[in-house]
C-alpha positions in Angstrom: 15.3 23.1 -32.8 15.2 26.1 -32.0 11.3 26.6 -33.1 12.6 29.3 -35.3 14.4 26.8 -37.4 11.8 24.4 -37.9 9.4 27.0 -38.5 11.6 28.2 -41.3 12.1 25.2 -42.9 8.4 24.7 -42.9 7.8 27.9 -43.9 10.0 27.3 -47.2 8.3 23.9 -48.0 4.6 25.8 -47.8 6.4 28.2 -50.6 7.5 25.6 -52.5 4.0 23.3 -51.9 2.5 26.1 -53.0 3.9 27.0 -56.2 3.6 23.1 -56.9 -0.2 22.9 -56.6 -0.3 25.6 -58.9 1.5 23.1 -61.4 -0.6 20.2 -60.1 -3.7 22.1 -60.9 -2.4 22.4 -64.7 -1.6 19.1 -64.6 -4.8 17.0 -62.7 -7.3 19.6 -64.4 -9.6 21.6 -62.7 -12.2 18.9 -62.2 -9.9 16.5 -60.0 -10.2 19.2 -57.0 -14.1 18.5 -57.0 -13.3 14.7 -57.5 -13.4 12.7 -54.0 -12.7 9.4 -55.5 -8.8 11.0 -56.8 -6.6 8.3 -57.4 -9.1 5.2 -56.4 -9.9 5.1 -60.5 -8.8 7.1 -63.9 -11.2 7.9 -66.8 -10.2 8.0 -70.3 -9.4 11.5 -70.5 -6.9 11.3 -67.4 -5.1 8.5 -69.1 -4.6 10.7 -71.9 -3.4 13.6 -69.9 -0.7 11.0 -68.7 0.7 10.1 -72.0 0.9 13.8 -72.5 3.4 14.5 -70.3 7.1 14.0 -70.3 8.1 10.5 -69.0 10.1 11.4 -65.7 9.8 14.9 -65.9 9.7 16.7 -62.2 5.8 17.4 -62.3 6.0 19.7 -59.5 9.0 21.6 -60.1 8.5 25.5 -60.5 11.9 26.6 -61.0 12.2 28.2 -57.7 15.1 27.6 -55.6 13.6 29.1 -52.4 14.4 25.1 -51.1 17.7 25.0 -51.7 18.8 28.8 -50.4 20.7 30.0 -47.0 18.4 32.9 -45.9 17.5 31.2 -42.8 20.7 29.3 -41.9 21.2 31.6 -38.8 18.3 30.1 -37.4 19.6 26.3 -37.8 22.8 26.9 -36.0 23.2 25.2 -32.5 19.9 23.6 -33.1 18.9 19.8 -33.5 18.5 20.0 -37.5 22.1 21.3 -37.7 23.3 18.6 -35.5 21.8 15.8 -37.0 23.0 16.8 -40.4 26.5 17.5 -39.0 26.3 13.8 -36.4 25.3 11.7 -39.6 26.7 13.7 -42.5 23.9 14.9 -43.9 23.3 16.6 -47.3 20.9 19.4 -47.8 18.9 17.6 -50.4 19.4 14.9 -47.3 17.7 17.7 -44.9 14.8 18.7 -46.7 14.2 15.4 -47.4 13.9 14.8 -43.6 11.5 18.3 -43.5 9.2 16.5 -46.1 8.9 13.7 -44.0 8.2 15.6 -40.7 5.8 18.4 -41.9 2.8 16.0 -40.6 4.1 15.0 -37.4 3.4 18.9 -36.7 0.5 19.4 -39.2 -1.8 17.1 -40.3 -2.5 20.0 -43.2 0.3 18.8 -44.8 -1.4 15.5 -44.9 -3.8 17.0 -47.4 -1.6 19.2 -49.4 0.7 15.4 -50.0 -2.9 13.8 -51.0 -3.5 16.5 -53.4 0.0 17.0 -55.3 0.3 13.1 -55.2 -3.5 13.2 -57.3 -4.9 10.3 -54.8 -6.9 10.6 -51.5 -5.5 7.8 -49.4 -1.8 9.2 -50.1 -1.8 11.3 -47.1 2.0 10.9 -46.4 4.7 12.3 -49.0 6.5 9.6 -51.3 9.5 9.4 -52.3 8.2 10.5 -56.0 6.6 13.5 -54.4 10.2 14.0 -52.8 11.9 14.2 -55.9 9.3 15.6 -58.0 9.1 19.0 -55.4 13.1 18.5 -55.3 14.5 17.8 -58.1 14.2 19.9 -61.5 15.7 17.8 -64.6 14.8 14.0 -65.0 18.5 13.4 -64.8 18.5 14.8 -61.4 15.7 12.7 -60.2 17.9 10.0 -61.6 20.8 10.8 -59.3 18.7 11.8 -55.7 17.5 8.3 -55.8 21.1 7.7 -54.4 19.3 8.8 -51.4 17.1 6.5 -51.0 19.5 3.6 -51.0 19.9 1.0 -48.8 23.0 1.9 -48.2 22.7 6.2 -47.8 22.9 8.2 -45.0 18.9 8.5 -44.5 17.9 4.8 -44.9 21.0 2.8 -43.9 20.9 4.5 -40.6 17.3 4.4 -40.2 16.7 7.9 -40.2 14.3 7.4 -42.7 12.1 4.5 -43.3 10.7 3.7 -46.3 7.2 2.3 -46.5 5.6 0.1 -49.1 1.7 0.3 -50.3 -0.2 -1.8 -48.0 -2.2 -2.8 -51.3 0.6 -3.0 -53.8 3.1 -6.2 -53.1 6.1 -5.7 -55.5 5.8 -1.2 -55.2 8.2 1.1 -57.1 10.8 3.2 -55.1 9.2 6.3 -56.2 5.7 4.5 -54.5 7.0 4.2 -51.1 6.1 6.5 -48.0 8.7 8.1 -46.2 8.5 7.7 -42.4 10.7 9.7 -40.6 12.4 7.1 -37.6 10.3 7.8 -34.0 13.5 8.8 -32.2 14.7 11.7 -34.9 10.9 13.1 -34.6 11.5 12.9 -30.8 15.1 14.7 -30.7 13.7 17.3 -33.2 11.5 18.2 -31.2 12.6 18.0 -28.0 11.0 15.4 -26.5 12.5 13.1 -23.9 10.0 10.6 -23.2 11.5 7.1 -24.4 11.5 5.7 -27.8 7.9 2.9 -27.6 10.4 0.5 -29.3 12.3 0.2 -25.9 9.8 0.7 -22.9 8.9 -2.7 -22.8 12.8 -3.4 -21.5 14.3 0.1 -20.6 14.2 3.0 -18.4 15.6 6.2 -18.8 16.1 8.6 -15.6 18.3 11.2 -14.3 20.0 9.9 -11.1 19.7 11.8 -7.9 22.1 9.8 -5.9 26.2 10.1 -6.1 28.9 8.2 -5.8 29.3 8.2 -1.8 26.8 5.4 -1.4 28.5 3.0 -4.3 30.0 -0.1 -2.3 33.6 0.3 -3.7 36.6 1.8 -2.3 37.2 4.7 -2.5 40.1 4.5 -4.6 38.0 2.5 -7.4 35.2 5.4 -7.2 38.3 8.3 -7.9 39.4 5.9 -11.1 36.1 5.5 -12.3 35.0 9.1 -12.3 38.5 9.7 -13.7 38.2 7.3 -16.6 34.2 8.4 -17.3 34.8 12.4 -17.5 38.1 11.4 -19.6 36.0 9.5 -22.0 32.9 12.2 -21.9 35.6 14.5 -22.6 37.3 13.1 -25.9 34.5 11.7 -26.6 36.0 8.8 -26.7 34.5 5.0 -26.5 34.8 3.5 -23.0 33.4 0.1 -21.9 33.0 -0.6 -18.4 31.9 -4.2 -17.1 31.0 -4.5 -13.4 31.0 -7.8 -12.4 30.1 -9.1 -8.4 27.1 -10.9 -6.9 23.5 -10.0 -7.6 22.9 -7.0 -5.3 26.5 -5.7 -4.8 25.1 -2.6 -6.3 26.6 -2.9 -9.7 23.4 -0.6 -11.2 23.5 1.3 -8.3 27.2 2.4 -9.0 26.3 2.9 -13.1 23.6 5.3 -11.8 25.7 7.3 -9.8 28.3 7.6 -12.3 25.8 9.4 -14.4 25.0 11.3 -11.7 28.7 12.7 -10.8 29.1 13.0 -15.0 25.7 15.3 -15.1 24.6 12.7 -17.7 21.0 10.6 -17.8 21.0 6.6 -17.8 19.5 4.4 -19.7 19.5 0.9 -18.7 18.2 -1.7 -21.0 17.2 -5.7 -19.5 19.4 -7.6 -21.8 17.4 -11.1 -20.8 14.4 -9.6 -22.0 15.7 -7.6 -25.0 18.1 -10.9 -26.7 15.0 -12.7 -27.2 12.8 -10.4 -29.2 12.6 -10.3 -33.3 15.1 -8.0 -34.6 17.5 -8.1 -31.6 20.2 -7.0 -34.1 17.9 -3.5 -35.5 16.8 -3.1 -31.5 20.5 -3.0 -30.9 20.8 0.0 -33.0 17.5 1.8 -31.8 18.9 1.4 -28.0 22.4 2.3 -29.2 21.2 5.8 -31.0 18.8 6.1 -27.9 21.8 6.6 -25.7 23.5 9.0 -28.2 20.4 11.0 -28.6 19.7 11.4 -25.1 23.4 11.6 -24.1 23.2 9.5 -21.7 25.3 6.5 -20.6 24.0 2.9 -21.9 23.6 0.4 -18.6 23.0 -3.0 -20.3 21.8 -5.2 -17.0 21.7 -9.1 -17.3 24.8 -9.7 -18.8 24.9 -12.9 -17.9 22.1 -14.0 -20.0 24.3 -14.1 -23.2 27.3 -15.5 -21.6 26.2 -18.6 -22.4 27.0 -21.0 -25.7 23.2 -21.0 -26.7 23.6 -17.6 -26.9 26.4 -16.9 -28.6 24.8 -15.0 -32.3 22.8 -12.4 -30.0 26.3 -12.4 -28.3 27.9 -11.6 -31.3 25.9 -9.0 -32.3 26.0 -7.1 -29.3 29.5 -7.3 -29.1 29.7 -6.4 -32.7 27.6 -2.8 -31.9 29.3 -2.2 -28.8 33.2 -2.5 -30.8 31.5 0.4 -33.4 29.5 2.9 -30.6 31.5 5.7 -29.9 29.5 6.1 -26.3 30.2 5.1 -22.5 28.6 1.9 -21.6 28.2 -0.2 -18.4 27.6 -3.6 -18.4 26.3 -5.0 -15.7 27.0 -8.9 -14.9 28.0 -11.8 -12.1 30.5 -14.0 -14.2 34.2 -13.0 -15.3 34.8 -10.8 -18.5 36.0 -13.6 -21.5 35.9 -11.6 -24.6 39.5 -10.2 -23.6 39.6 -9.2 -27.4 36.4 -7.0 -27.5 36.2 -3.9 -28.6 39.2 -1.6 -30.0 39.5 0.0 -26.1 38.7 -3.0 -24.7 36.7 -3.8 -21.4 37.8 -2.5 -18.0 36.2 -5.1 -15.5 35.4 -3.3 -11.9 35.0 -5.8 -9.6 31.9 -5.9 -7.4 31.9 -8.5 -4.0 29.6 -8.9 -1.0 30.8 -6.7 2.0 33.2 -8.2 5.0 32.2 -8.7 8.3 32.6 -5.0 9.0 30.4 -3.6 6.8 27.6 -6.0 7.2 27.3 -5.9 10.8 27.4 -1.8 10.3 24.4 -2.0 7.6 22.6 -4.5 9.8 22.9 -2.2 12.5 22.1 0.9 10.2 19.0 -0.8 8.6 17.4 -2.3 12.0 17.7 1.1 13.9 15.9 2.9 10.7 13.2 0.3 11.2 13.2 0.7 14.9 14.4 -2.2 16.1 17.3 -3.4 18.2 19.0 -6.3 18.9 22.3 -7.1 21.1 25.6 -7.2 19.7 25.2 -11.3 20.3 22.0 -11.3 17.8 24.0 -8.5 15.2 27.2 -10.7 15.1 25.3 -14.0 14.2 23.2 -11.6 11.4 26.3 -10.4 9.8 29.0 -13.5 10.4 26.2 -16.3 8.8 24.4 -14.4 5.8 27.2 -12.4 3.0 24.4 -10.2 2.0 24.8 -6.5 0.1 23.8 -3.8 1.9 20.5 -3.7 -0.4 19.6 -7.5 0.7 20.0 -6.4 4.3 17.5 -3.7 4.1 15.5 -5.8 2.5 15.3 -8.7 4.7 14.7 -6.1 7.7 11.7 -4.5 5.7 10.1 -8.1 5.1 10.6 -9.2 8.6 9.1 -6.2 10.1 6.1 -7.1 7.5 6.1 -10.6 8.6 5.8 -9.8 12.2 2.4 -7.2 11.7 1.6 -10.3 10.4 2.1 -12.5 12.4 0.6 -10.5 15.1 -2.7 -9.5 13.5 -3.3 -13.4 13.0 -2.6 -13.4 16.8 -4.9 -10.4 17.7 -7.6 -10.3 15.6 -9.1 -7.1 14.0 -6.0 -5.1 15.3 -7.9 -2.5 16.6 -5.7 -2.2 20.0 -2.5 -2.1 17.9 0.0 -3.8 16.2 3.2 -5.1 17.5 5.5 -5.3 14.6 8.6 -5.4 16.3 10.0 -8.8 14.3 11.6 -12.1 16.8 15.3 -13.1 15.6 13.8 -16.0 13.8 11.8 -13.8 11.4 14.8 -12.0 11.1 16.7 -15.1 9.7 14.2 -16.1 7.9 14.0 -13.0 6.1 17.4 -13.1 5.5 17.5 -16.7 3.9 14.9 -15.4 1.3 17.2 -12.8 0.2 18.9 -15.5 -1.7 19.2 -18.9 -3.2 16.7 -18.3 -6.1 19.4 -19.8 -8.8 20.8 -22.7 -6.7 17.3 -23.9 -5.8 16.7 -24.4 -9.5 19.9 -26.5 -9.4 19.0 -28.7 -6.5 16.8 -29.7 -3.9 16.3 -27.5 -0.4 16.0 -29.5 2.7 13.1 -28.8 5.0 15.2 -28.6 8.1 13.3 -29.9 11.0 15.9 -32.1 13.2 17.0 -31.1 16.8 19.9 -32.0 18.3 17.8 -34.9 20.5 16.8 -36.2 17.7 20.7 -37.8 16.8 22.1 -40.2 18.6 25.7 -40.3 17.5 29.0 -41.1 19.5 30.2 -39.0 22.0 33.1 -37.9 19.8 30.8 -37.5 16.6 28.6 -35.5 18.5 31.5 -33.0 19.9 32.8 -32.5 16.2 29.2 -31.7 15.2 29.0 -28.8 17.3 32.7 -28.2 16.3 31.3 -27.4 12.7 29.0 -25.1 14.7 31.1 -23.5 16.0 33.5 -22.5 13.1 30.5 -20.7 11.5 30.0 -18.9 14.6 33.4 -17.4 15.6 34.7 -17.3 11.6 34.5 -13.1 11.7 36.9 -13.3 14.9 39.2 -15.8 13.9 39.5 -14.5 10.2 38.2 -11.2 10.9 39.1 -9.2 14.2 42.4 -12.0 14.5 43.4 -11.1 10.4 43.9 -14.9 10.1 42.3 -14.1 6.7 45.7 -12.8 5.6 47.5 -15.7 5.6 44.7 -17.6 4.4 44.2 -17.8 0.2 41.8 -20.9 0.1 39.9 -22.7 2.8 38.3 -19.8 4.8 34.7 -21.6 5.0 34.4 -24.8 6.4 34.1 -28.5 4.6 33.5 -31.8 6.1 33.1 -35.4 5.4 30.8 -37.6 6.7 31.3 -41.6 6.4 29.1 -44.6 7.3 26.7 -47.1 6.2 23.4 -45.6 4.6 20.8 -44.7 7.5 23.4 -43.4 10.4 22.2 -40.0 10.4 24.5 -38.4 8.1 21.6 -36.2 6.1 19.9 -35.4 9.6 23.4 -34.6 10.8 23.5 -31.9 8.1 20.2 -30.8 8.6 21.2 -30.2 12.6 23.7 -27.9 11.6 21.6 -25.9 9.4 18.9 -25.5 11.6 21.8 -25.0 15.0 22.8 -21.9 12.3 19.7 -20.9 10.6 21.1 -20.9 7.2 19.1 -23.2 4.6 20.3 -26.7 3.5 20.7 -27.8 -0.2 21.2 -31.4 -1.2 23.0 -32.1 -3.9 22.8 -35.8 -5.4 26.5 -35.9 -7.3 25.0 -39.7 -8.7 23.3 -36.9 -10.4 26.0 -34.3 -10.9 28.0 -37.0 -12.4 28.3 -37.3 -16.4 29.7 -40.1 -18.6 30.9 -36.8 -20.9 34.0 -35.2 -20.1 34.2 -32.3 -19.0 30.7 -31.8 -18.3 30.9 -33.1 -14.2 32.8 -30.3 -13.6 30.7 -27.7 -15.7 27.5 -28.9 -13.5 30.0 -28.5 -10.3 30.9 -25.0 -11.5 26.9 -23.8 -12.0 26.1 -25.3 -8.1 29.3 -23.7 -6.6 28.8 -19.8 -8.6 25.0 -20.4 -7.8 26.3 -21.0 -4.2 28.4 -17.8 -3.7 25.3 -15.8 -3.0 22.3 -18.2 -1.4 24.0 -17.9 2.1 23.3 -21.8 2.3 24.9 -25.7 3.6 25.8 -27.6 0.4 25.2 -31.2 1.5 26.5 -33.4 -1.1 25.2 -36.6 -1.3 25.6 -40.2 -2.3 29.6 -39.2 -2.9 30.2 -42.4 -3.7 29.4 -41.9 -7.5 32.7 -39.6 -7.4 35.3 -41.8 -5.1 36.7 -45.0 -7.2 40.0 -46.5 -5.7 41.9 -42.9 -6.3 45.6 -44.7 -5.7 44.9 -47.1 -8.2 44.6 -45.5 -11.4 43.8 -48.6 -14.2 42.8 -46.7 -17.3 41.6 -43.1 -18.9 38.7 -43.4 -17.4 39.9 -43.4 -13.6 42.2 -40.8 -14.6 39.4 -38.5 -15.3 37.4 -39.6 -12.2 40.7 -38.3 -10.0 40.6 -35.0 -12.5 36.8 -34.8 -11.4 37.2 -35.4 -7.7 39.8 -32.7 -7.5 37.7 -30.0 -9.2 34.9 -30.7 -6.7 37.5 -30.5 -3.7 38.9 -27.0 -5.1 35.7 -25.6 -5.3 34.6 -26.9 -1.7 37.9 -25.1 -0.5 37.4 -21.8 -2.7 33.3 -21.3 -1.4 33.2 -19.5 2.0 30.6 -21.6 3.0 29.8 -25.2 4.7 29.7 -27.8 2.1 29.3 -31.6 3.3 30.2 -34.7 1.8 28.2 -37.8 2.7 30.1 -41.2 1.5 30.0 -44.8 2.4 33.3 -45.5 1.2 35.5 -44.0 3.4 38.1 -46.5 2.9 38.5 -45.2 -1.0 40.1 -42.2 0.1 43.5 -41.5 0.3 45.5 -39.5 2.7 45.9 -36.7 0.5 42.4 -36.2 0.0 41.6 -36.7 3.8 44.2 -33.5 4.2 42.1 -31.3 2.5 39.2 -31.9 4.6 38.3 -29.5 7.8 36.4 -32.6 9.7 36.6 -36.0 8.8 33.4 -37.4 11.2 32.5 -41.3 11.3 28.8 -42.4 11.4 28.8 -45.8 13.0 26.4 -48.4 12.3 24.3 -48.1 15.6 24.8 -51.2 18.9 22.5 -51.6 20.9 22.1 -49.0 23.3 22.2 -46.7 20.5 19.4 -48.6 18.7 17.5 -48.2 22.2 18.1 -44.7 22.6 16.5 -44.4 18.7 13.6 -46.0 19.1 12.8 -44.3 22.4 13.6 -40.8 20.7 11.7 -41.8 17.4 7.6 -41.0 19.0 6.5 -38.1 18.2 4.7 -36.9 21.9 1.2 -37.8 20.4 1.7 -40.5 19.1 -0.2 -43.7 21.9 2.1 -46.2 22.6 1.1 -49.1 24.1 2.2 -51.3 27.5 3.0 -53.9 25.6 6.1 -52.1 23.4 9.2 -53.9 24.6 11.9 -50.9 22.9 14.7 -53.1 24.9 13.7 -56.1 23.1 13.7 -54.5 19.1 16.8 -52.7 20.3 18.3 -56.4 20.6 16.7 -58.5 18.4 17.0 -56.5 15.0 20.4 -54.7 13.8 18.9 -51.8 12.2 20.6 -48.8 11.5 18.4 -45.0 12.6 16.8 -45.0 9.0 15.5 -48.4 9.3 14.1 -47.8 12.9 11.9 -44.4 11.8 10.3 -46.5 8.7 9.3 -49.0 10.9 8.0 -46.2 13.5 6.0 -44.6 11.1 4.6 -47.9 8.9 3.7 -49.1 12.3 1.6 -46.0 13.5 0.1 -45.6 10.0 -0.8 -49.8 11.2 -2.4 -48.5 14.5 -4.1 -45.5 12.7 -5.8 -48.1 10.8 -6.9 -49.9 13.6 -8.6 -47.4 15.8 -5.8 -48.3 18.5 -2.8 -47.4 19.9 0.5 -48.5 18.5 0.9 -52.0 20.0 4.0 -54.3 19.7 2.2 -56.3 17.2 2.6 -53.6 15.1 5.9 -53.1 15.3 6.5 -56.5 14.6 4.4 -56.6 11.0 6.1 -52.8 10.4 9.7 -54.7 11.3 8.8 -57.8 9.1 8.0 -55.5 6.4 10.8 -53.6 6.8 13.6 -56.7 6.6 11.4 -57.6 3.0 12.3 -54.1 1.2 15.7 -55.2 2.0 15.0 -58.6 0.7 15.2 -60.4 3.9 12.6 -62.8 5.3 12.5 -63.3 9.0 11.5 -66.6 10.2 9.0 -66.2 13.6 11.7 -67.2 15.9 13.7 -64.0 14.3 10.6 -62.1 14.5 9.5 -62.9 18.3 12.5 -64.0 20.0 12.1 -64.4 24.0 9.6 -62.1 24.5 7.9 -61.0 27.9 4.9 -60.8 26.0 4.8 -63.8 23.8 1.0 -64.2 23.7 0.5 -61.9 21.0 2.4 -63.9 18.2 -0.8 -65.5 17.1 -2.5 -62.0 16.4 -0.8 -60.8 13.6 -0.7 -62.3 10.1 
């Protein structure tokens, strides 16, 4: 407070307590001190005493003004008590109001001493009658301090003071109610810096240790934010900051150091917990005067949480608190700044993105070595060219991959008593790293379980050649963009996008899953049948949650089933077709704005004009498979375990049925799930009731002439059924 002060003050209220028990004494009589049921009933005689007195009349006034003098005022200044009466505007009737009200958080005497001069037992904590009654000396006084006790007064309208009502008495007097001094002006009193119970459950308050060197920001953008903080620290003036980037850019990171290089503590709040409890708007305040007390700058993480329409009266409110604080305040977020209007000083956005090629290959490289671990420059130029990860993600992923492999190797060892190896292989490593991300997008679609191999395709020479193309262009994008600046001239169209066409079955989605696995990213399928709304403007808003969910899971968009997009797009009959063009080109400027792979599978090819096929990277027909294509599936389809037996003619289903590669693995696997049944091997029969089957989902019935054909082994046709 000093102690001195608060001593002082207490030791003026004893005075004055203690000239008013003289008066209460008078008053009660001398048998209510020996009565331990005071207050809980009233005899006769007490009733009388009460009509007695003077209705209103200040019971426990002594005419002393030792309350209301200045002999201690040199031990109030610089303290807490002269600073809260000077921050909120305090009177001194206002500030010995607030000693009334603390006296027991320090003594519990004073508990007592209220019971007594309030003539009841279970009124351990002062009233607002007691208040005025030690306070005040004329009724018409007592008539005016209950200004203070208004909603709308210094005390209660900024929740200094709280007033409490009986727990037994439903519709209580304002002279019945407790006065409850708020938890966080008991804590700044005296001196305490734990943080207020109201906010634990969704804050933390620390003092940084870590400065602004290690903020991923240029160095210019670290000079103007220290610039604009101390300026604002200085006047004392409001300042907003929003820092906006991917999740893990280090966007708190940065709001910590700040504090750090401004010798100020932070306190950073979960704003997708906090929206959602009762009384967001009072909480609001309580995190608000939180900052202030502590002096310390306000991070409110989760932005995003409120950026949406659901959202927008918790949005209001905290805008609405923010435009009246007078602190500095960082807000922490992934999506752009809209409320250009906000505030009287407005927002200042500092933007926050995932580190070039550079960078990443040097925290790879930093992260790895720390961990012990080396890899070639081959194995650190795939790490940092395939995954745009922060620098915390990367030492991340290298911590969990090291973990993975002590795994991995106990499993292998046993008890682990010779040792551990836990020195983690390059697919651990890229494993790790695909974990890092993607959380958001896979709540949007649907991850592929990537399990194809390049022999398990059989595509075209040609189709096959741009495959590995695609590869290829993920592979060498730092050196082309990167090391050969061909980023410069470059605004859009720095990942890589690619359309695949053909009938249903060719191979497109194992195509996609190829590549994927070729560049160990994940896969994500999207089904736009599914994306696609009869509501306008609502296709593109589902478009715009995949692709922002997409800039930071480091993952192959595989869009499926196009089709629902693509209508005729040259031949434009109504509004309707007109919006379905509109909707088309939203979803190719976002496949040429994400720095990514994104895939489009279609099986009308012939829908799309030539403006539409300029936009795309590769363009890469699926052909509906001839024969020696069919042959080389079916041959590639059998799983090494799996028994085939002598008499499988694969040259004889290659010819006799027209199936595309989708066609010829359901029939593989209905046929082995045939032979399982059996007890035998997988036998030509088989295949011919899995085949037959397979023509009937399509609604197609093969006569036995179809089914059989010319045969080498036609004795088996009267086996099956």
């Amino acid at each position: 407070m000093g102690l001195k002060g608060l001593l002082s003050s207490l030791g003026r209220l004893d005075r004055v307590i203690e000239k008013a028990i003289v008066l209460a004494e008078a008053a009660y009589g001398p048998q209510a001190a020996a009565d331990p049921f005071r207050g809980l009933h009233i005899s006769p005689d007490e009733a009388r005493r009460l009509l007695d007195r003077e209705p209103g009349a200040p019971l426990l006034w002594s005419g002393d003004e030792c309350v209301k003098d200045s002999q201690h005022q040199s031990y109030l200044e610089g303290s807490r008590i002269a600073w809260l009466k000077d921050a909120f505007g305090l009177s001194h009737f206002d500030m010995d109001i607030i000693i009334i009200a603390l006296a027991p958080e320090l003594d519990t005497r004073y508990e007592r001493l209220y019971a007594y001069l309030q003539d009841h037992v279970a009124r351990r904590r002062a009233s607002v009658g007691l208040a005025l009654n030690l306070l005040c000396s004329t009724v018409e006084e007592k008539i005016e301090k209950r200004a203070h006790f208004a909603p709308d007064s210094p005390l209660v309208g900024k929740n200094l003071i709280h007033l409490i009502a009986e727990p037994n008495n439903p519709q209580p007097s304002l002279l019945s109610h407790y006065l409850m001094l708020d938890e966080q002006v008991t804590n700044l009193i005296f001196f305490q810096e734990g943080l207020d119970s109201r906010l634990s459950p969704f804050c933390e308050f620390t003092y940084p240790s870590i400065g602004m060197g290690s903020v991923p920001l240029e160095v210019e953008s670290r000079r103007a934010l220290l610039s604009l903080t101390a300026h604002a620290r200085r006047k004392r003036q409001q300042l907003h900051l929003y820092f906006q980037g991917p999740r893990g850019a280090g966007k708190r990171m940065a709001a910590a150091a700040l504090a750090f290089e401004t010798s100020m503590p932070i306190l950073v709040a979960d704003l997708s917990t906090v929206y959602r409890e009762p009384g967001f708007a009072n909480l609001l305040k309580i995190l608000l005067r939180e900052a202030w007390f502590k002096d310390a700058i306000l991070c409110l993480d989760e932005m995003d949480a409120l950026f949406s329409d659901e959202n927008a009266t918790p949005c209001r409110l905290l805008l609405k608190a923010l435009a009246e604080d007078s602190g500095i305040t960082v807000l922490v977020g992934t999506k752009p700044w809209v409320w250009h209007g906000f505030g009287p000083g407005g927002v200042v956005t500092v933007p926050f993105t995932t580190s070039d090629y550079g960078c990443r290959r040097s925290c790879w490289n930093e992260s790895l070595r720390a961990e012990n671990i080396s890899l070639d420059e081959s194995e650190l130029d795939a790490l940092a060219s395939r995954f745009r990860l922060t620098r915390h993600q990367i030492a991340s992923a290298v911590k969990s991959a090291k973990k993975c492999a002590c795994w991995n190797a106990a499993t292998a060892t046993g008890d682990g008593r010779d040792g551990i190896d836990d020195k983690p292989a390059m697919k651990d490593i890229f494993t790790a790293a695909r974990a890092q991300s993607g959380y958001e997008l896979a709540a949007l679609t649907r991850k592929v379980d990537v399990r194809c191999t390049w022999n398990d395709i059989v595509l075209p020479q040609e189709a096959m050649t741009q495959l590995r193309e695609i590869c290829r262009r993920v592979i060498y994008r730092h050196r082309v963009l990167g090391e050969w600046d061909f980023d410069s001239k470059l605004s859009l169209g720095k990942g890589v996008n690619a359309l695949f066409s053909g009938p249903s079955g060719t191979g497109k989605t194992m195509a996609a899953e190829i590549i994927a696995k070729e560049l160990g990213l994940d896969l994500y399928k999207i089904d736009l049948s599914g994306v696609v709304s009869k509501y306008i403007g609502e296709t593109e808003k589902n478009l715009d949650r995949i692709f922002t969910a997409a800039e930071s899971a480091n993952a192959i968009l595989f869009f499926d089933e196009a089709d629902a997009l693509f209508g005729k797009r040259s031949e434009v009959r109504d509004a309707h077709d007109r919006y379905a063009n509109i909707e088309i080109s939203y979803l190719l400027q976002k496949m040429e704005q994400y720095e990514g792979v994104t895939i489009l599978a279609t099986n009308l090819r012939q829908n799309l004009d030539d403006a539409f096929m300029r936009r795309m990277a590769f363009i890469i027909h699926f052909p509906f498979p001839d024969e020696e294509s069919r042959w080389r599936i079916w041959a590639g389809i059998w799983p090494k375990a799996v028994p085939l037996a002598a008499d499988v003619e694969l040259e004889f289903l290659a010819r006799q049925f027209k199936l595309s590669g989708g066609n010829i693995k359901n029939i593989a696997l209905a046929a082995s799930f045939l032979a399982a049944a059996d007890g035998g091997e997988v036998a030509m029969e088989c295949l011919i009731q899995a085949t037959k089957h397979e023509y009937q989902k399509m609604g197609k019935t093969l006569s036995e002439t179809e089914l059989y054909g010319e045969m080498k082994t036609p004795q088996i046709r009267g086996n099956g059924s």
